[in-house]
MIRO-398833 format. One line per 10 residues: number of its first residue (from 1); their letters; for each residue x, y, z of C-alpha. Coordinates in Angstrom, 1 decimal. Layout:
NUM = A = X Y Z ~ ... .
This chain:
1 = XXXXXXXXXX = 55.1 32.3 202.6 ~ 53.2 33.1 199.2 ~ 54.8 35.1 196.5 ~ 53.3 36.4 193.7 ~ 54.8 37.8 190.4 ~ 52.9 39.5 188.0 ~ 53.6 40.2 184.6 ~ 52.6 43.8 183.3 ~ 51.8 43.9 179.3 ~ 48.7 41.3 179.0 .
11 = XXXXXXXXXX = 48.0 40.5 182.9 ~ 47.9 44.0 184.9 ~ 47.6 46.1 181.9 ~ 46.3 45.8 178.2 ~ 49.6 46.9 176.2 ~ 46.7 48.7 173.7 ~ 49.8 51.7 173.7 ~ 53.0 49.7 172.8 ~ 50.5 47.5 170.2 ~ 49.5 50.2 168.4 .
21 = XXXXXXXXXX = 53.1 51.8 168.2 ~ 54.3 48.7 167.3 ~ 51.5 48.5 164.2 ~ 52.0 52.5 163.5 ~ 55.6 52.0 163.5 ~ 55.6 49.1 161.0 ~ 53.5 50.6 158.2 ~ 55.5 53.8 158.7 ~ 58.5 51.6 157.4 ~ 56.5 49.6 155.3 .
31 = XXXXXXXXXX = 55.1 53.2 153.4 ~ 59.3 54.3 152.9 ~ 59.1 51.6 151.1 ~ 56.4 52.9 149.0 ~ 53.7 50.1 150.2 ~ 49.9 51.2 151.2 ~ 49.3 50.9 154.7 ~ 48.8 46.9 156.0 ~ 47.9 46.8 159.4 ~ 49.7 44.5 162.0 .
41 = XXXXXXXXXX = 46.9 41.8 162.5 ~ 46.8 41.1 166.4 ~ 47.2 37.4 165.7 ~ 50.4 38.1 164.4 ~ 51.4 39.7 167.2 ~ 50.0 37.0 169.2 ~ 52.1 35.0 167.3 ~ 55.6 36.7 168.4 ~ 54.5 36.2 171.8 ~ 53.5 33.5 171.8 .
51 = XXXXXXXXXX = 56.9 31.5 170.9 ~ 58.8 34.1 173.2 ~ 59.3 37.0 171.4 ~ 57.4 40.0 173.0 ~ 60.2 43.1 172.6 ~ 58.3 45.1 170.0 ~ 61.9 46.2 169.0 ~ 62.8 43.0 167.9 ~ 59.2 42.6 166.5 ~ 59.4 45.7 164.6 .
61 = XXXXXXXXXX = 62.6 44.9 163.3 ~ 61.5 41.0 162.0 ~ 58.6 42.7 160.4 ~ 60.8 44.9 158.4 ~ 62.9 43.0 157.7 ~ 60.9 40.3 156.0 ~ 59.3 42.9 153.4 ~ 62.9 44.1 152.8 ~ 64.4 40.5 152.5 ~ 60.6 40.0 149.8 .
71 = XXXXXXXXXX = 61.2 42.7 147.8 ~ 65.2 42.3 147.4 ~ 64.5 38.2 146.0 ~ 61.5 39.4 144.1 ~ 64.1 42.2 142.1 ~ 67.7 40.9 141.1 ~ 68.4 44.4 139.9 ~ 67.4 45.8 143.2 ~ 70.8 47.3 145.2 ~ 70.4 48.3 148.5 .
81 = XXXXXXXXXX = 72.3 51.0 150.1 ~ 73.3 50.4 153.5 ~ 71.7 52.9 155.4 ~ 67.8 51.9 156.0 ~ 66.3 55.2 154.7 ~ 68.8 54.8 151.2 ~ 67.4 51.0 151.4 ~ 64.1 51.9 151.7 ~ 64.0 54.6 148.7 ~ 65.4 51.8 146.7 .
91 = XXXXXXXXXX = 62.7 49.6 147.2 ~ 60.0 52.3 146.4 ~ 62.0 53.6 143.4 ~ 62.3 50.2 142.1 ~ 58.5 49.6 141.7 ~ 59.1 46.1 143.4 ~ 55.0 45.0 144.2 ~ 54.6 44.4 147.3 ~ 54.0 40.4 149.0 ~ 52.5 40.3 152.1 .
101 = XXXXXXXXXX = 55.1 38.7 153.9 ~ 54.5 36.1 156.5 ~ 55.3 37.7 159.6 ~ 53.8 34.5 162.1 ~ 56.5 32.3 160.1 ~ 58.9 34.4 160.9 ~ 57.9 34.1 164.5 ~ 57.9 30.8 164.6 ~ 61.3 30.4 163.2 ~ 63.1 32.7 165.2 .
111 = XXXXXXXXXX = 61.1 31.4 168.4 ~ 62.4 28.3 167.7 ~ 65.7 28.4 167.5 ~ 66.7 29.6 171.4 ~ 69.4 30.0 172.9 ~ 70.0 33.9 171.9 ~ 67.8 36.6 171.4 ~ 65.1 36.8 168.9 ~ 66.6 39.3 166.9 ~ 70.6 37.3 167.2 .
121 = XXXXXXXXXX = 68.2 34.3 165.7 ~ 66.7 36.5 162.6 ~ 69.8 38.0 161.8 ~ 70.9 34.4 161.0 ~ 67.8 33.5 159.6 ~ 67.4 36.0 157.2 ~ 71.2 35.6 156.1 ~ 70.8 32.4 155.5 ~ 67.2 32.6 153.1 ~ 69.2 35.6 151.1 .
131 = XXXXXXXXXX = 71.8 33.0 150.7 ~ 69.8 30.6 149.4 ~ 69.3 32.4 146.3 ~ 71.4 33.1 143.2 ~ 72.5 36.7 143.9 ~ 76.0 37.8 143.1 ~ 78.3 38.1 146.3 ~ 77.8 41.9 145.9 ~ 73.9 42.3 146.9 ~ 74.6 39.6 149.2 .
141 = XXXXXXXXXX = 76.7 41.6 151.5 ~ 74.3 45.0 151.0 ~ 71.7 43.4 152.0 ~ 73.8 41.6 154.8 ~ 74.8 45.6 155.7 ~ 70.9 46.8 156.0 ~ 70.3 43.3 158.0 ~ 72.9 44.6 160.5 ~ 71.6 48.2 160.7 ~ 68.1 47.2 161.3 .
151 = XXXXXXXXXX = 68.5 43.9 163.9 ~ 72.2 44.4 164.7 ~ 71.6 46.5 167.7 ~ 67.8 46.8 168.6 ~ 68.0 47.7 171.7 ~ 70.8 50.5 171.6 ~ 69.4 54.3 171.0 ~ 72.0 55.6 169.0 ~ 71.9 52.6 166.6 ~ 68.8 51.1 166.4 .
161 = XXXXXXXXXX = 66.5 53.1 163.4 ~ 63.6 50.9 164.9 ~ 64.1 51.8 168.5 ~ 64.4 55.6 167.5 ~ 61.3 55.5 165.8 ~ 59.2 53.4 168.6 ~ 59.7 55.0 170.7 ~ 58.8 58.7 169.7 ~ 55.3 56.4 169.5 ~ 55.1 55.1 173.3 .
171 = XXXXXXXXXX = 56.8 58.2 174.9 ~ 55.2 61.5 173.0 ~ 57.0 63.8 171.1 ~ 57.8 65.7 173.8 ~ 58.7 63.5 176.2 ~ 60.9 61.9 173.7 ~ 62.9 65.5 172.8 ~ 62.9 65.7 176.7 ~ 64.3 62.3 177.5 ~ 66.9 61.3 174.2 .
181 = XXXXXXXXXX = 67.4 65.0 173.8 ~ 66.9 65.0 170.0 ~ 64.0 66.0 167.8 ~ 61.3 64.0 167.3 ~ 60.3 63.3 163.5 ~ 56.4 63.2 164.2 ~ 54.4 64.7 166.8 ~ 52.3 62.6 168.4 ~ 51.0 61.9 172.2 ~ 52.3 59.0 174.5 .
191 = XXXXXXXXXX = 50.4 56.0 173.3 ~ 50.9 54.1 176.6 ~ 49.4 57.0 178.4 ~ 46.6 57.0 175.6 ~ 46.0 53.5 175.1 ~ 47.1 51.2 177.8 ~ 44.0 50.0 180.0 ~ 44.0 48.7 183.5 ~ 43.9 44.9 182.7 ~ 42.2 43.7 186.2 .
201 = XXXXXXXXXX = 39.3 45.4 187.9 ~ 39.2 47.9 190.8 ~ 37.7 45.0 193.3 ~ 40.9 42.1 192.3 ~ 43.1 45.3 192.3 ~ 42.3 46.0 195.5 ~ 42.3 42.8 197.3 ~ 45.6 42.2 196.5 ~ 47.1 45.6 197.7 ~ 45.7 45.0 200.5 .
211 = XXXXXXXXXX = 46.7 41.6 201.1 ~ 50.1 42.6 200.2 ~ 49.5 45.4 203.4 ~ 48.3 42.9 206.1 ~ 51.5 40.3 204.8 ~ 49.1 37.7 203.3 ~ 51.1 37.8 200.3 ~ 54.7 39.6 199.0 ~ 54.0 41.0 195.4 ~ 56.3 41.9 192.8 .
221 = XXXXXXXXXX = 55.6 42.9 189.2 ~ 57.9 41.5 186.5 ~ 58.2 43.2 183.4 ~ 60.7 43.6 180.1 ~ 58.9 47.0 179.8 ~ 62.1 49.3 179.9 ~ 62.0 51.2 183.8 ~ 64.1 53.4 185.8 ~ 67.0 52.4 188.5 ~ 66.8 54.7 191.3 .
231 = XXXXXXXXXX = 70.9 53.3 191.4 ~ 71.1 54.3 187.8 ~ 73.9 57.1 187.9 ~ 74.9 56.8 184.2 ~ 72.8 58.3 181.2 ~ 69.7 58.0 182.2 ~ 68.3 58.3 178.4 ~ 69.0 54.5 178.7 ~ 66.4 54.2 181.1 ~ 62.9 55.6 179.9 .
241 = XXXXXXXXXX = 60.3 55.2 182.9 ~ 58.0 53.0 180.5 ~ 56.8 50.5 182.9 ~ 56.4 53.2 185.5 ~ 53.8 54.3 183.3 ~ 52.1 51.5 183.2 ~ 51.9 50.8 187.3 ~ 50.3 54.3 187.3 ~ 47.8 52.8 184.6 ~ 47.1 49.8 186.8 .
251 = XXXXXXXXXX = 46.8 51.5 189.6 ~ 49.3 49.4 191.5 ~ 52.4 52.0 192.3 ~ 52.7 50.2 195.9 ~ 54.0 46.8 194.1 ~ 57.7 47.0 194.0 ~ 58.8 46.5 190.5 ~ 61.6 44.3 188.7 ~ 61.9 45.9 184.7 ~ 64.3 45.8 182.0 .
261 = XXXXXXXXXX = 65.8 48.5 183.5 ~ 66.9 46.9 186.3 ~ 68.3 44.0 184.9 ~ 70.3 46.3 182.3 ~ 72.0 48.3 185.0 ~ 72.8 45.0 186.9 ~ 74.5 43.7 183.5 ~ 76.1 46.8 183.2 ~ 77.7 46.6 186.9 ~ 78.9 43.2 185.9 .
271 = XXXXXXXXXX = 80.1 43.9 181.9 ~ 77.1 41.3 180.9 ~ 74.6 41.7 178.5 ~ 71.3 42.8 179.3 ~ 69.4 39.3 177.8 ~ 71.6 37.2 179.8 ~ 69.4 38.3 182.1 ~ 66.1 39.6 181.1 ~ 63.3 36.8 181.5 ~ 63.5 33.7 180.4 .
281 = XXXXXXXXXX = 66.5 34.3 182.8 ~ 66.1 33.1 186.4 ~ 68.2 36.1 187.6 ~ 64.9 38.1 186.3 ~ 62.4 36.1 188.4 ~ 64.8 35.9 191.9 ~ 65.3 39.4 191.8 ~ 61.4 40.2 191.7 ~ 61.3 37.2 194.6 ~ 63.5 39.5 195.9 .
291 = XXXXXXXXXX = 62.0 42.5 195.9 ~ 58.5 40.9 196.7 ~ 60.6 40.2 200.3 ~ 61.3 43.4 200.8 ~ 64.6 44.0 199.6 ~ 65.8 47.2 198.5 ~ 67.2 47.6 194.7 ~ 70.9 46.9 194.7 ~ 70.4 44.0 197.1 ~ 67.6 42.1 195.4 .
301 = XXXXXXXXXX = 69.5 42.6 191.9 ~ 72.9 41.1 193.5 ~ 71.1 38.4 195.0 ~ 69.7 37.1 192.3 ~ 72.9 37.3 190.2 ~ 75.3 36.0 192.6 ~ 72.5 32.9 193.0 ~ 72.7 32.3 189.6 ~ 76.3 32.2 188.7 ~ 77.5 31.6 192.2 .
311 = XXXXXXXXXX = 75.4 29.6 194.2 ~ 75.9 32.2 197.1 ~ 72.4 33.2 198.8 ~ 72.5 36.3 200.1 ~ 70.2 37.9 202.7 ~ 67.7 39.1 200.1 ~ 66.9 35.8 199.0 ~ 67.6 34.3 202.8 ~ 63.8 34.4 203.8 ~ 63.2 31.4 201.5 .
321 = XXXXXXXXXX = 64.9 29.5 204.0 ~ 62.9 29.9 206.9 ~ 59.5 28.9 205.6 ~ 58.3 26.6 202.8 ~ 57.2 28.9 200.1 ~ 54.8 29.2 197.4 ~ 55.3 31.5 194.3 ~ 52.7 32.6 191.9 ~ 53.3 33.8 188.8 ~ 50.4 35.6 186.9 .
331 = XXXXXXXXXX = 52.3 35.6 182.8 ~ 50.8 36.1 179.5 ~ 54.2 34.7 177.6 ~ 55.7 31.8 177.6 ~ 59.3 33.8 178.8 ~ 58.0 34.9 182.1 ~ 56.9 31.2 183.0 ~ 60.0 29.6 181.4 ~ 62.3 32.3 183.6 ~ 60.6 31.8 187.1 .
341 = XXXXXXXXXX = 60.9 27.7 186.2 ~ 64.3 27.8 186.0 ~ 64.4 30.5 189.4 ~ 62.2 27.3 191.2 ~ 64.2 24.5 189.9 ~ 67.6 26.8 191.2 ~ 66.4 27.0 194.6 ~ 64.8 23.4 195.2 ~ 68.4 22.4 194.1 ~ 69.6 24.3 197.0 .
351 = XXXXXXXXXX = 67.5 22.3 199.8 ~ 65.0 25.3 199.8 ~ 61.1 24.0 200.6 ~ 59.1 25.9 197.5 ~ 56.5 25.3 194.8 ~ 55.4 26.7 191.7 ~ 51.9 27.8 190.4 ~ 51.2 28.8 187.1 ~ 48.3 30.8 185.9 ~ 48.4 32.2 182.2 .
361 = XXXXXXXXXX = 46.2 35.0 180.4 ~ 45.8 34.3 177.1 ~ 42.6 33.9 174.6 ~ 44.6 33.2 171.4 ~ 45.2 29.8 170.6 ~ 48.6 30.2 169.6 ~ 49.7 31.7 173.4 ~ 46.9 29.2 175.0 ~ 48.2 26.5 173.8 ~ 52.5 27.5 174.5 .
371 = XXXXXXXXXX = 51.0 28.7 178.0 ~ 49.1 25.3 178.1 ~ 52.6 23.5 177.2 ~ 54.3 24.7 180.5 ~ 51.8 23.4 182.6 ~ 50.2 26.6 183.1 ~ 46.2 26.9 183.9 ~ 45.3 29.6 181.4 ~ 42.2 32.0 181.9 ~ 41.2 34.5 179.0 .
381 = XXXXXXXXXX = 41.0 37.3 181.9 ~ 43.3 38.1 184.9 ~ 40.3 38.7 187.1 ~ 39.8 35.0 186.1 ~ 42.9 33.9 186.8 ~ 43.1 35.4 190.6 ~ 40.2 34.0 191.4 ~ 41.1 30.4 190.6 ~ 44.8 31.8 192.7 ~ 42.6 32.4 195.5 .
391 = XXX = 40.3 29.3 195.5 ~ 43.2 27.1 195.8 ~ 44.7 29.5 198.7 .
């Protein structure tokens, strides 16, 4: 039986929407702050993803961070109100010049540290560099207070200035009045309906949906791209259809689909957090081999769950069992790969026949060379990639 996953941002799709809100929505921060516009270099952002860190909420949030945590140790006079707009009228008010802060560092630090999320690991981070300076205990804990406003909660609506901001960007204005029902502060079109690009050609495209038709493959598509639960019956502001989008962009609507969404209405069910099991989590990856098998929603979600903290395999994962089984998993980040590892190692644990191939899209060094480290062959196109997948078939 072969499975493939497929990542969406960087494999099915170029993310050229959520980039460029991510880049628009950092200089609109970075000019509060009174600074001329600096524009996200891509190698930055290569950067992020590249040591695991692909949420552009969390990227966003790092970014501003870092000029904010610059231009407090470059003024000792500086005070910083905690709200982020006060903060950021301080920081233009004060004159402060501005550093070009180095945002890859950052990357590389908070990649490093694991074991929470990115923006759990800059919060501590960034607390401890302001504490390794000589300010009084009182600018300590303001900027401790902005620290908490800005990467506290970055994925929570109602809390997150970043997120709010975002995601005006990748929705429109008027889808985003529509879906948060609140008023946007710019007006512009949806940037992942403007910018994203198919990111595999009509020929690959269509040799794998039909494969997928005639049963010579099951085909998921994996993605932290927030999506929409058809079981979702709380507010459904928590669930923008972003990665619906992009299927529509790729052309591949017929490829069931395992998003953010998903997993944060399964943590929900369960009082979890969502990034206990958003990819690298295994429960991530076995519920998009579930739904690559044909499971419906709630059943694929609860199988992978109650595999991973149980040990119990349900009958959306029981196919595994009757066939030895390939999975293929098409990633651009080193998360995806990392999360469908550790849903491999799981099931060979259990006695089930199955094997792991690894194909990465990447031309940057920096997410080559982390693809490259996880024993992934790494192609600089996906049309590259699924035709070295099908040679070895």
């Amino acid at each position: 039986m072969n499975i493939w996953l497929f990542d969406l941002d960087g494999v099915l799709v170029h993310p050229g929407g959520y980039r460029e809100a991510l880049r628009r929505t950092v200089a609109h921060f970075s000019r509060r702050a009174g600074y001329p516009d600096s524009p996200l270099a891509e190698s930055v952002i290569e950067a992020f993803e590249a040591h695991g860190i692909t949420c552009e909420w969390d990227i966003a949030g790092i970014c501003l961070m870092a000029e904010v945590l610059d231009a407090w140790r470059a003024d000792p006079s500086l005070r910083l109100p905690a709200d982020l707009d006060g903060c950021l009228q301080a920081i233009r008010e004060s004159g402060v010049p501005r550093r070009q802060p180095d945002f890859a560092r950052w990357a590389r630090l908070a990649g490093a540290m694991g074991g929470e999320t990115p923006s759990e690991s800059s919060v501590r981070l960034f607390a401890q560099e302001a504490g390794h300076t000589d300010a009084e205990t009182a600018r300590l804990d303001e900027f401790r207070a902005v620290l908490k406003a800005v990467l506290g909660h970055p994925r929570e609506f109602a809390r997150s200035p970043v997120m709010r901001f975002f995601q005006q960007y990748t929705l429109g204005s008027r889808a985003y009045a529509e879906h948060y029902r609140t008023e946007p502060a710019i007006d512009t079109p949806s940037l992942l309906a403007e910018r994203d690009r198919p990111g595999l050609s009509e020929g690959p495209r269509d040799r794998i949906l039909q494969s997928v038709r005639e049963g010579d493959i099951r085909a998921a598509v994996i993605t932290a791209r927030p999506c929409r639960p058809q079981s979702a019956a709380d507010d459904l502001t928590d669930y923008p259809p972003e990665a619906e989008i992009a299927l529509e962009v790729a052309g591949v609507k017929a490829l069931p689909l395992a998003g953010a969404g998903h997993m944060q209405w399964l943590a929900r069910r369960h009082g979890q957090a969502v990034d206990g099991y958003l990819k690298p989590s295994p429960v991530h990856s076995l519920a998009a081999i579930a739904f690559a098998l044909g499971s419906g929603e709630v059943d694929a979600l609860e199988a992978a769950r109650s595999f991973v903290e149980e040990g119990q395999l349900l009958p959306a994962l029981a196919d595994l069992k009757t066939e030895p089984s390939t999975v293929t998993v098409f990633e651009d980040s080193p998360t995806g790969v990392i999360g469908t590892q550790s849903a491999v190692d799981l099931l060979r644990r259990a006695r089930i026949d199955i094997r792991l191939r690894i194909f990465g899209v990447a031309s940057g060094e920096e997410k080559r060379a982390a693809l490259e480290s996880l024993g992934a062959g790494v192609f600089a196109t996906t049309d590259e990639a699924l035709e070295a997948a099908w040679k070895e078939d």
